[in-house]
C-alpha positions as CSV (number, residue, x, y, z in Angstrom):
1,X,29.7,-16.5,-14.1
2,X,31.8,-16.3,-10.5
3,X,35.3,-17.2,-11.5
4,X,38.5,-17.1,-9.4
5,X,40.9,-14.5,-10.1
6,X,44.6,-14.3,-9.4
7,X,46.6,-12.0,-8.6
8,X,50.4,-11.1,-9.6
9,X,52.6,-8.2,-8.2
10,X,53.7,-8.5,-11.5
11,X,52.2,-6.4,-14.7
12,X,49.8,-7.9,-17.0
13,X,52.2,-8.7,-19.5
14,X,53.9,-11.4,-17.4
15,X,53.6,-14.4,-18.6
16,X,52.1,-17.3,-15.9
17,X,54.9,-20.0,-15.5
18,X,53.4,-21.8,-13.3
19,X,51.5,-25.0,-15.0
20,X,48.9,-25.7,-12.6
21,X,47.5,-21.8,-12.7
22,X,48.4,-21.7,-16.0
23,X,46.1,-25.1,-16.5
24,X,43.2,-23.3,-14.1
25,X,43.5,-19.8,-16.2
26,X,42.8,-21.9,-19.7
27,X,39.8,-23.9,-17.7
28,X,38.1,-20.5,-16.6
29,X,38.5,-19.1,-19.8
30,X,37.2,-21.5,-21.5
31,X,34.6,-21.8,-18.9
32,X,34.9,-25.2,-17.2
33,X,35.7,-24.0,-13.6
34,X,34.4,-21.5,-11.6
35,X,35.0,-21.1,-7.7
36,X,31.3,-21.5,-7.2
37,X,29.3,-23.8,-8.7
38,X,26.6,-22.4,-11.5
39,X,22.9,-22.3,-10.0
40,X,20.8,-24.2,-11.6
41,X,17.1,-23.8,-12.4
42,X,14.2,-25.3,-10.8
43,X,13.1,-28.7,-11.9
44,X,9.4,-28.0,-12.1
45,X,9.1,-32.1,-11.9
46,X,10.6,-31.9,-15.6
47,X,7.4,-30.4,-16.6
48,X,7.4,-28.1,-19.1
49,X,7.6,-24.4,-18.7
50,X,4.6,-23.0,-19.2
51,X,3.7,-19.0,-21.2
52,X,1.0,-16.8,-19.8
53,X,-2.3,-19.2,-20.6
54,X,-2.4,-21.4,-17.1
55,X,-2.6,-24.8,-17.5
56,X,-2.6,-28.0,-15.3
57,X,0.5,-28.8,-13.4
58,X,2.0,-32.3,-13.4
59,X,-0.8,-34.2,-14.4
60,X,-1.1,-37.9,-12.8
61,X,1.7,-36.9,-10.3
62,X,0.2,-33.8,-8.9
63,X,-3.1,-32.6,-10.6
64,X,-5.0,-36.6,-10.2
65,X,-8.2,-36.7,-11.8
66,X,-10.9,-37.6,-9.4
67,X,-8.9,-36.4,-6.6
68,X,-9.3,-32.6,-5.3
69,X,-6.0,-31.1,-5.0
70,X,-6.1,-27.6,-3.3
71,X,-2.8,-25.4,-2.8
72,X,0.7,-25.9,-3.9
73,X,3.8,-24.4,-2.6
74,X,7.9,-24.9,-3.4
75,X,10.9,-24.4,-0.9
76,X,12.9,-21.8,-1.7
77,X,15.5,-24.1,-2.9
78,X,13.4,-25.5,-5.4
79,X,14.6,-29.0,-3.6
80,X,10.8,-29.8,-1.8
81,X,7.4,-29.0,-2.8
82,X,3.9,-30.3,-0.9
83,X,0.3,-29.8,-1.6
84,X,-2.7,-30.5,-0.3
85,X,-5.8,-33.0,-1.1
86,X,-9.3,-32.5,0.1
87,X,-11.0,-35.6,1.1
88,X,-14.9,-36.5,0.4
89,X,-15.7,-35.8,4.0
90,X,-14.2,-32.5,3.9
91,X,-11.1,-33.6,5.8
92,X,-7.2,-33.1,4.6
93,X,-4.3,-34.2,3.5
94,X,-1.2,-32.9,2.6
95,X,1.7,-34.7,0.4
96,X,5.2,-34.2,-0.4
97,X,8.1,-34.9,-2.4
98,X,11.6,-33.8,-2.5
99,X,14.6,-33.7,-4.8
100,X,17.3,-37.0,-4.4
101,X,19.4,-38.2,-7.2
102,X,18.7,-35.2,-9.4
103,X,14.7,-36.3,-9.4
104,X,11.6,-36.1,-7.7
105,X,10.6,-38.1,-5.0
106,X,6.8,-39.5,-5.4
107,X,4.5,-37.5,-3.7
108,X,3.6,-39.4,-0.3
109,X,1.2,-38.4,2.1
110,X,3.5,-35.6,4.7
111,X,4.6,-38.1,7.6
112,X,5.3,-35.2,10.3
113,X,1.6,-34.7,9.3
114,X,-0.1,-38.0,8.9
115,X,-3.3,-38.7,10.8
116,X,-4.1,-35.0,11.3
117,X,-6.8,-33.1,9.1
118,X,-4.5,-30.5,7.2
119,X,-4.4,-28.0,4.1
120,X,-2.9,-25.5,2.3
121,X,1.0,-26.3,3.1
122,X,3.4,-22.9,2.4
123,X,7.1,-23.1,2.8
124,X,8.1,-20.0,4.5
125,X,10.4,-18.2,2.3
126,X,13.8,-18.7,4.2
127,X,13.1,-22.6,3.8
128,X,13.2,-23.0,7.7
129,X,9.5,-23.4,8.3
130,X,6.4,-24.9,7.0
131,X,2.7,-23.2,7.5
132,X,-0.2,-24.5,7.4
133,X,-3.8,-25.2,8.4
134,X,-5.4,-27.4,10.8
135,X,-9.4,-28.6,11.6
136,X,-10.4,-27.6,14.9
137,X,-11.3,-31.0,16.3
138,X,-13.8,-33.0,14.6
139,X,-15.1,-29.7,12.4
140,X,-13.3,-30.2,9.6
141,X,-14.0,-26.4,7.9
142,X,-12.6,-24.8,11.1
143,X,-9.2,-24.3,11.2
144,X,-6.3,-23.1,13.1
145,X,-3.1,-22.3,11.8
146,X,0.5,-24.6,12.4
147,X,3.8,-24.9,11.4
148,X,6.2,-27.0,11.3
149,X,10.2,-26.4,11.6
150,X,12.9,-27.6,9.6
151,X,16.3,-29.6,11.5
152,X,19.0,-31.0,10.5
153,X,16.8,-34.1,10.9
154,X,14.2,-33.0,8.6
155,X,10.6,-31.5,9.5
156,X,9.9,-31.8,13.7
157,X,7.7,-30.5,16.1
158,X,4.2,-29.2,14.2
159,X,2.7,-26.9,16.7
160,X,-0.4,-24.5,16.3
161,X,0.3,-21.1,16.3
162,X,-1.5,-19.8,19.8
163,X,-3.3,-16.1,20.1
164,X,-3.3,-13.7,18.6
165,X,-3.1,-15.8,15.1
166,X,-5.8,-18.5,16.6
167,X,-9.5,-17.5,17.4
168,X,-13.1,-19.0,18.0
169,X,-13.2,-18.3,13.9
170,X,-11.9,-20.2,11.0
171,X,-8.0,-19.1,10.1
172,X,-7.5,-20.3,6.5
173,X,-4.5,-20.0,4.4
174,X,-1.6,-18.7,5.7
175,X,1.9,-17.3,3.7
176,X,5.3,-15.3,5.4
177,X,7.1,-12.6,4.6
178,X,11.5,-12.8,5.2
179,X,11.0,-10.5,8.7
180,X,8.6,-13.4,9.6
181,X,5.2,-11.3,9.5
182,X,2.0,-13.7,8.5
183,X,-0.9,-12.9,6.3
184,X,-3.7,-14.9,6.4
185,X,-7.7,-14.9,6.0
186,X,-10.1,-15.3,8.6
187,X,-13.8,-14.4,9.3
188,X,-13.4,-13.5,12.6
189,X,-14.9,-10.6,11.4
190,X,-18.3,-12.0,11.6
191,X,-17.9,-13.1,15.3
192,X,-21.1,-12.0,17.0
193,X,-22.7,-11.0,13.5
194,X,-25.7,-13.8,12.5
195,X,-25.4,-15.1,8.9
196,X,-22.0,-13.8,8.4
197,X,-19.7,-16.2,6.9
198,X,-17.6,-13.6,5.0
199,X,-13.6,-13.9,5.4
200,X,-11.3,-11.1,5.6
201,X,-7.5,-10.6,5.4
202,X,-5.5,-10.4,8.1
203,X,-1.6,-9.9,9.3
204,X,0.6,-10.1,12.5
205,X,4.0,-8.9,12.7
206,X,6.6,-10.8,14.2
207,X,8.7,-9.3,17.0
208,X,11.0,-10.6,19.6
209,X,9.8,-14.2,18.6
210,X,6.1,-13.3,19.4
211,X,3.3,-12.6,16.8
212,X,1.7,-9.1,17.7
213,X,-1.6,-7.8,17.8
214,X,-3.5,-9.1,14.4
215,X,-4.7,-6.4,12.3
216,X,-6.9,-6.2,9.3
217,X,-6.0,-5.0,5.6
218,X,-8.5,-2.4,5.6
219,X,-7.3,-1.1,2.2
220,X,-8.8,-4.4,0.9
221,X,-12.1,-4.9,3.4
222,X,-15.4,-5.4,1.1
223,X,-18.6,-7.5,1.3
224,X,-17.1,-10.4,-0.8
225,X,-15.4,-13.6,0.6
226,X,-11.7,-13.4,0.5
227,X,-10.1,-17.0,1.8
228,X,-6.8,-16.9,0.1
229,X,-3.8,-15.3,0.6
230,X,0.0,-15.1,-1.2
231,X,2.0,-12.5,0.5
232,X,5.5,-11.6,-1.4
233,X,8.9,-12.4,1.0
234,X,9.9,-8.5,0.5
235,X,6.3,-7.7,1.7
236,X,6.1,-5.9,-1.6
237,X,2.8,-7.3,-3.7
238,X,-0.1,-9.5,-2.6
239,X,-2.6,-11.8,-4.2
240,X,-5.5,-13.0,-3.1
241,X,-8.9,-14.7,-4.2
242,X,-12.0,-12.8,-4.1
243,X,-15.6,-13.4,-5.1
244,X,-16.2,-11.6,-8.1
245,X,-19.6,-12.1,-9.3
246,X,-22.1,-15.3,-10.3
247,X,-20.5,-15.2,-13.7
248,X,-16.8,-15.6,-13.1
249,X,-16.9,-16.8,-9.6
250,X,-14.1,-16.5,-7.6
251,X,-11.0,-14.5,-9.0
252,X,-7.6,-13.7,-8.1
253,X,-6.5,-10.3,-7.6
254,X,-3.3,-8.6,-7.3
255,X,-2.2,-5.2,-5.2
256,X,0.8,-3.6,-4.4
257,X,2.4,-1.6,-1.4
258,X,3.2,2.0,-2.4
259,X,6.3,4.2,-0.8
260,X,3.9,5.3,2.1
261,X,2.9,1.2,3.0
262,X,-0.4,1.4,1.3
263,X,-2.1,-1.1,-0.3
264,X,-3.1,-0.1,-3.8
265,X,-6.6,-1.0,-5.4
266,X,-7.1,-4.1,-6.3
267,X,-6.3,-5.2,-9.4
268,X,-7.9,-8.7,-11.2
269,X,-5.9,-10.6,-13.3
270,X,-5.6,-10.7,-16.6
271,X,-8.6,-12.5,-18.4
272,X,-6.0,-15.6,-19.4
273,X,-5.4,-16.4,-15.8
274,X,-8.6,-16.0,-14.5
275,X,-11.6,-18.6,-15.9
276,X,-15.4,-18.9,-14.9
277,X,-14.2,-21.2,-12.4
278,X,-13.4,-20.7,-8.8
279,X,-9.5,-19.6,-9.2
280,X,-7.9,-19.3,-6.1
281,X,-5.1,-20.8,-3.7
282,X,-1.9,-18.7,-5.2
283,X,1.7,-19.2,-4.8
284,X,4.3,-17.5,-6.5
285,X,7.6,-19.2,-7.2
286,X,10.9,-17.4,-4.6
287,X,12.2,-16.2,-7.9
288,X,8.8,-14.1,-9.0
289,X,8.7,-16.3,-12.6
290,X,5.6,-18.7,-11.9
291,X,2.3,-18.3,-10.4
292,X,0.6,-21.7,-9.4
293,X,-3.2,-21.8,-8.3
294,X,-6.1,-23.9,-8.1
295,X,-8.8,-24.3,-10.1
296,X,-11.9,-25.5,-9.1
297,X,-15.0,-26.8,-11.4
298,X,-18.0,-26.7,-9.7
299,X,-21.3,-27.6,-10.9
300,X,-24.7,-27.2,-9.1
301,X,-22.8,-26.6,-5.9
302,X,-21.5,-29.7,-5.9
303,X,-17.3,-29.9,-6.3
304,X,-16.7,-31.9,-9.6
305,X,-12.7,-31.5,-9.7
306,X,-9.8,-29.5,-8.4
307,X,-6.7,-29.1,-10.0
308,X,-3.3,-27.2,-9.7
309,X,-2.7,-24.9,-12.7
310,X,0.9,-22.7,-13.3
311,X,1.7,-20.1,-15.5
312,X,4.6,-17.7,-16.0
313,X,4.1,-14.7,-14.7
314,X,4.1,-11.9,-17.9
315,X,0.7,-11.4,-17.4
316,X,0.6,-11.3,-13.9
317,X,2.7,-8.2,-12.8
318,X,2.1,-4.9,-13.9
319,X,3.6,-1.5,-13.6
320,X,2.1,-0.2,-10.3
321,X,1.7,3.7,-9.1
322,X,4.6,3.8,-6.6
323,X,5.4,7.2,-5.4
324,X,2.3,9.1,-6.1
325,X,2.7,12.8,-7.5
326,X,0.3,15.1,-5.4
327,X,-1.8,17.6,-7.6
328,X,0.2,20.8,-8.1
329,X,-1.5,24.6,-8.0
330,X,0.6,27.2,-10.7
331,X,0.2,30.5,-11.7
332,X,-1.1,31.6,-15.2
333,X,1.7,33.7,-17.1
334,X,4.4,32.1,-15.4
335,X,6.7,29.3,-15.7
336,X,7.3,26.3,-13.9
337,X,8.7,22.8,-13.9
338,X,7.3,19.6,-11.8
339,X,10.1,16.7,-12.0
340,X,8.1,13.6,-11.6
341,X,10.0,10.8,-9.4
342,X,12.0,8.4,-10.4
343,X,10.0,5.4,-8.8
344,X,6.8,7.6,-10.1
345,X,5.8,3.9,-10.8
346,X,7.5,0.5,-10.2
347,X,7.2,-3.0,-11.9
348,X,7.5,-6.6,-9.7
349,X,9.8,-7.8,-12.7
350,X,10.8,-5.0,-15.1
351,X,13.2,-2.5,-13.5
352,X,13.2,-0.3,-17.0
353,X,9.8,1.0,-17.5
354,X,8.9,3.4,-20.6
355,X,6.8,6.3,-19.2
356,X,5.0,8.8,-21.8
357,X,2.2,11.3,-20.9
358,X,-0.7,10.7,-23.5
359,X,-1.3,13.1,-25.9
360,X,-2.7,16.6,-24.8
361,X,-4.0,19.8,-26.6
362,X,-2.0,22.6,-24.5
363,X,0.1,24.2,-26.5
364,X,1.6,25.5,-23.4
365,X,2.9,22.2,-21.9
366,X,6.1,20.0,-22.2
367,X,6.6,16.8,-21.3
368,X,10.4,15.1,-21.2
369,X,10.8,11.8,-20.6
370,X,14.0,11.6,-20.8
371,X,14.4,13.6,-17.4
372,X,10.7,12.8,-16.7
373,X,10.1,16.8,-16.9
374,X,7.0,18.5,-16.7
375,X,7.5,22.5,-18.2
376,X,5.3,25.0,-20.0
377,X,4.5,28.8,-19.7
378,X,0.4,28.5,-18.9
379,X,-1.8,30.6,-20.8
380,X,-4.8,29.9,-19.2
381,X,-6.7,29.3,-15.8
382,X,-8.7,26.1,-15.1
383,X,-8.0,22.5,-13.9
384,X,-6.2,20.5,-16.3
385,X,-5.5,16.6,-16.2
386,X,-2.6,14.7,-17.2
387,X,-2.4,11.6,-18.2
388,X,0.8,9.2,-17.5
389,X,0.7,5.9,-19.2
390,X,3.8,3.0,-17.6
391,X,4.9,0.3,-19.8
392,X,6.9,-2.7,-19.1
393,X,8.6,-5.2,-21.5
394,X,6.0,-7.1,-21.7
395,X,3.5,-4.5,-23.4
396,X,1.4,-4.3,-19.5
397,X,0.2,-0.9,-19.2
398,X,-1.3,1.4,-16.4
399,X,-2.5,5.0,-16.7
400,X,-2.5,7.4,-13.8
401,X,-3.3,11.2,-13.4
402,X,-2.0,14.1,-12.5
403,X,-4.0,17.2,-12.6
404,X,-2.6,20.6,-12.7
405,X,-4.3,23.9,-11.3
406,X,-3.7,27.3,-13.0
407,X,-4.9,30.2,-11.0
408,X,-4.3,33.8,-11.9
């Protein structure tokens, strides 16, 4: 708790005569009165806080049935929320509601949007801008990307985002990072190329108020359909939906950027998260606690419903490799010590993870993990693998290697 503190020239053992600060030091003690006021939690629309198994989000208020609901994002705040709904004729809409009087607003179609064919709204995460996307004329599945600002008067002036962001191609989803850089999928890819309706991820940096040159992830470029994209503010983690296989249909997936800006593999999510349903359409609360997605049940290629699903996020996140630790060459017969770093791996929520080195038949070889140590006196020549296994709090685990070279 912030609390105000006063100050004396005299010692500590003075006694405070005074009966208003005397009044204020009995209030903060007993912890009525701070100088700032206590942050309070978000009001998921008083829905209950969901564990690691998704399930629906606000039903009859946001998740309708009969009516296709398709992408779900919060401000910052936690003060405004809108989502989107998918019309029978392919069209959009997106609603809205905000927090007055300590409750939710009912979710009203978006009036700075009204009349317009729109999806997938995402609150940039400074709360001062709304993205989202647009049909291309009358062709409802091509799309551009807008957004809207935030005044003191509310949402003005929606705008498409020109070139480089806008193409010939359909721009999909679209998410921010705090420097202002978007993310978003495309298949621009498959301009020129006949049959090609695959969509890719893509990114432009923001500088000097003007979106650069839009580049490709090409850590994450393969045959399948990607058409959704959650970027994280600090640019650290991504999630996206990918098409996994007939069985399981579309997934989401998570990667990380390592120390040297890398995207790592792919990763899909945990089994609970993921159904054999088309899962995608993420959004990850400011604070890293929730995930929210969309599920869709499809049946003989027809849509049958669509529905916003949240979980919490202890099955999301997992201890990433970080800093990777390059193979190392040593000499038989003499010693040697490798300290592995301390950001050797890394964890989206866990700061404390527990690193141990599975167990190994060298007689020769130490491992500390205490100082995160590596010793031992090698008695013989070959290649030798080591196996490092990171686990957070809750019980996630990864397993990297390390592989050691003992020449003569």
């Amino acid at each position: 708790m912030d609390m105000c503190i006063f100050k004396s020239s005299q010692n500590k053992s003075t006694k405070l005569k005074n009966p208003l600060i005397l009044f204020l030091s009995i209030l903060i003690n007993l912890g009525l009165f701070s100088c700032k006021p206590l942050s309070k939690p978000t009001n998921y629309l008083n829905q209950t806080i969901p564990d690691s198994i998704p399930v629906v989000f606000a039903p009859d208020i946001v998740s309708v049935k009969g009516r296709l609901e398709h992408g779900i994002s919060f401000s910052p705040d936690g003060q405004e929320m809108a989502f989107g709904i998918l019309n029978n004729d392919d069209s959009g809409q997106i609603f809205y509601s905000k927090m007055m009087d300590e409750d939710w607003t009912e979710p009203m179609i978006f009036e700075p949007l009204k009349g317009k064919s729109v999806f997938l709204p995402y609150f940039s995460p400074d709360g001062k801008s709304l993205l989202y996307a647009q049909s291309k004329a009358e062709v409802n599945y091509l799309t551009d990307i807008g957004k809207l600002e935030k005044s003191a008067n509310g949402w003005v002036s929606p705008q498409l985002i020109k070139n480089p962001l806008s193409s010939i191609s359909r721009e999909a989803n679209a998410s921010m990072t705090y420097n202002g850089t978007i993310y978003f999928s495309s298949n621009r890819n498959c301009e020129g190329i006949e049959n090609c309706f695959t969509a890719d991820l893509f990114y432009s940096n923001l500088v000097d108020e003007k979106y650069q040159k839009v580049e490709v992830i090409s850590e994450l470029l393969s045959p399948n359909d990607k058409e959704s994209v959650f970027i994280s503010p600090n640019e650290d983690y991504l999630i996206f939906c990918r098409y996994t296989n007939d069985e399981t249909a579309t997934d989401l997936y998570v990667t990380y950027r390592d120390i040297n800006k890398k995207w790592t593999v792919p990763r899909v999510l945990d089994s609970a998260i993921n159904s054999n349903d088309w899962d995608r359409r993420p959004f990850v609360s400011i604070d890293n606690k929730f995930l929210f997605f969309t599920r869709l049940q499809i049946d003989n290629n027809e849509l049958k419903e669509s529905d916003i699903f949240w979980a919490n996020t202890s099955k999301v996140f997992k201890p990433f490799v970080f800093n990777p630790v390059s193979n190392t060459t040593i000499k038989v017969g003499e010693k040697f010590e490798i300290l592995l770093p301390a950001d050797y791996f890394k964890d989206i929520d866990d700061q404390q993870l527990t690193l141990s080195l599975n167990p190994i038949e060298y007689d020769w070889l130490e491992f500390d993990s205490k100082n995160n140590l590596i010793s031992g006196l090698p008695t013989e020549t070959g290649n030798f693998e080591l196996t490092f296994t990171a686990v957070d709090k809750f019980l996630n685990t990864t397993e990297n290697q390390i592989k050691l070279t003992v020449t003569d």
